[in-house]
N, C-alpha and C positions, 0 to 999 in steps of 0.2 A: 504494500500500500504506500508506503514510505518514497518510491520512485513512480508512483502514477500520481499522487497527489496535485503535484505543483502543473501539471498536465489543465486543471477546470483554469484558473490563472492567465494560465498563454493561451487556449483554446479560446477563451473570453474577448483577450484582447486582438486576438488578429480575426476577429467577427469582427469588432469593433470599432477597429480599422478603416477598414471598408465604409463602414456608417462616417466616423467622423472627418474621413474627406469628402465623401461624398452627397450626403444627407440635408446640408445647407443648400447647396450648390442647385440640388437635385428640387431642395423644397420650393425654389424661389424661382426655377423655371417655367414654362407653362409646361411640363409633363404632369405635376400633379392636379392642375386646374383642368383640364379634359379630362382625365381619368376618374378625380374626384369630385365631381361637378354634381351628383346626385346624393354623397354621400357627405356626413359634416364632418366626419374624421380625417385627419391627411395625416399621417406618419411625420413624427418628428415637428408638428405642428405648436409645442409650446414651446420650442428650441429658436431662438434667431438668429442668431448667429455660431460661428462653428467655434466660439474661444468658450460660450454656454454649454452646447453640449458635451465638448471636452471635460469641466468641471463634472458634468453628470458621472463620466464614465469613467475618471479618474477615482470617486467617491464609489464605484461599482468593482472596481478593481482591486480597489485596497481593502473592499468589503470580502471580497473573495477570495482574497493575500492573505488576510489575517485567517478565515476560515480556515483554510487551506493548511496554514501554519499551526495551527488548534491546533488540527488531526493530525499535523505530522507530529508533533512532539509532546499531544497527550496520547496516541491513539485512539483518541475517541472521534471516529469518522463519520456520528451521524449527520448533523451539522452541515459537515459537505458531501456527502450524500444526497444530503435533501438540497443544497445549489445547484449539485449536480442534473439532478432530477428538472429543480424548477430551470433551468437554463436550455435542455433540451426540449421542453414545454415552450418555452420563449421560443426554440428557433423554429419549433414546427407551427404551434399555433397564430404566433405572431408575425413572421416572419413567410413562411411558406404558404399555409393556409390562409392568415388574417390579410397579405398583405397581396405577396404574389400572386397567387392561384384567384383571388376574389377578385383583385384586380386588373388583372391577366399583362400589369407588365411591370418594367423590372423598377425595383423599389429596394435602394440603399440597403445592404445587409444582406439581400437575398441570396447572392452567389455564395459569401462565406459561412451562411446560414444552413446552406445545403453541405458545402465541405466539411466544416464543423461538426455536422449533428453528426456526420457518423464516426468519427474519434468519439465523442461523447457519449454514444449510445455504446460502443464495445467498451468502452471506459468504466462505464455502469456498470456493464452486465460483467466486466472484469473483479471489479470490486465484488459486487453481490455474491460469486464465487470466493473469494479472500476471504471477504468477513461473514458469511450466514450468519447474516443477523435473523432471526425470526420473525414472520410473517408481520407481526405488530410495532416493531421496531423501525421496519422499513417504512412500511406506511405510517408510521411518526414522524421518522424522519423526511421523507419524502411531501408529508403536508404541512412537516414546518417550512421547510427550507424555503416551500414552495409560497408559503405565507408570508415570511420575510420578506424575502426577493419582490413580492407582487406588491407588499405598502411601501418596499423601497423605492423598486421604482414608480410606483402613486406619486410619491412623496418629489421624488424627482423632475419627475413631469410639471409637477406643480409651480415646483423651485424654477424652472426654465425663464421664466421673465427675470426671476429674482436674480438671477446667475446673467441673465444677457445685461441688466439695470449696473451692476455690479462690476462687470467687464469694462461696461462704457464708461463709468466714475473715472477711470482709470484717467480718461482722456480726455478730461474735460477740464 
């Protein structure tokens, strides 16, 4: 476990990648004005600029760094288990399902979303072998992680004005 660990970490941030060059760029074109012109949600829509969402995912990563660091030097791997878990939920639901497929075109994160998920799905299913944990434990861990992750990034989302207000102080 101790050598797949640091594995949710980097798998994270080169999805993420992908998003935070291209996500701004992508938001402020008209691709997402024809394609979401029916729907009120636009991906990455409380984000302004690309120095805000950086904050986001900086704050996402060190949330994962430390997780990550828990389980290696307590072994106690629920915790990131359940990141794990809610992070491959992130790229099928949100990413694949919520964004691409619904959408039918291509929407920041998608490509690394699909390379990603399957390191992270044999990464699972790698661990689940390592540690049998029993059947209640998983699914503890699995709907915490999955509950963290989901008011994290709520909470994030939220912050996106707070974070672009906060950039621009900079320069004024």
């Amino acid at each position: 476990m101790k050598a797949i660990v640091w594995l949710l970490p980097l798998l994270f941030i080169l999805h993420d990648m992908e998003e935070i060059i291209l996500a701004i760029p992508w938001k402020n074109s008209e691709a997402p004005k024809k394609r979401f012109i029916r729907v009120r949600f636009v991906p990455f829509g409380t984000f302004f600029n690309t120095e805000s969402f950086s904050i986001a995912v900086c704050e996402e990563l060190l949330l994962l760094t430390l997780v990550s660091a828990f389980g290696y030097f307590t072994g106690h791997y629920e915790l990131w288990l359940g990141f794990l878990a809610a992070n491959i939920l992130h790229l099928i639901l949100i990413h694949l399902i919520g964004t691409a497929l619904v959408y039918r075109s291509y929407v920041p994160g998608a490509i690394t979303a699909l390379l990603t998920m399957i390191p992270c799905c044999l990464i699972f299913l790698d661990a689940l072998h390592l540690l049998q944990y029993p059947v209640w434990k998983l699914i503890l861990s699995v709907a915490a992680g999955t509950v963290v992750a989901a008011v994290n990034m709520k909470l994030l989302h939220r912050c996106g004005e707070v974070f672009t207000n906060y950039v621009s102080s900079f320069f004024q």
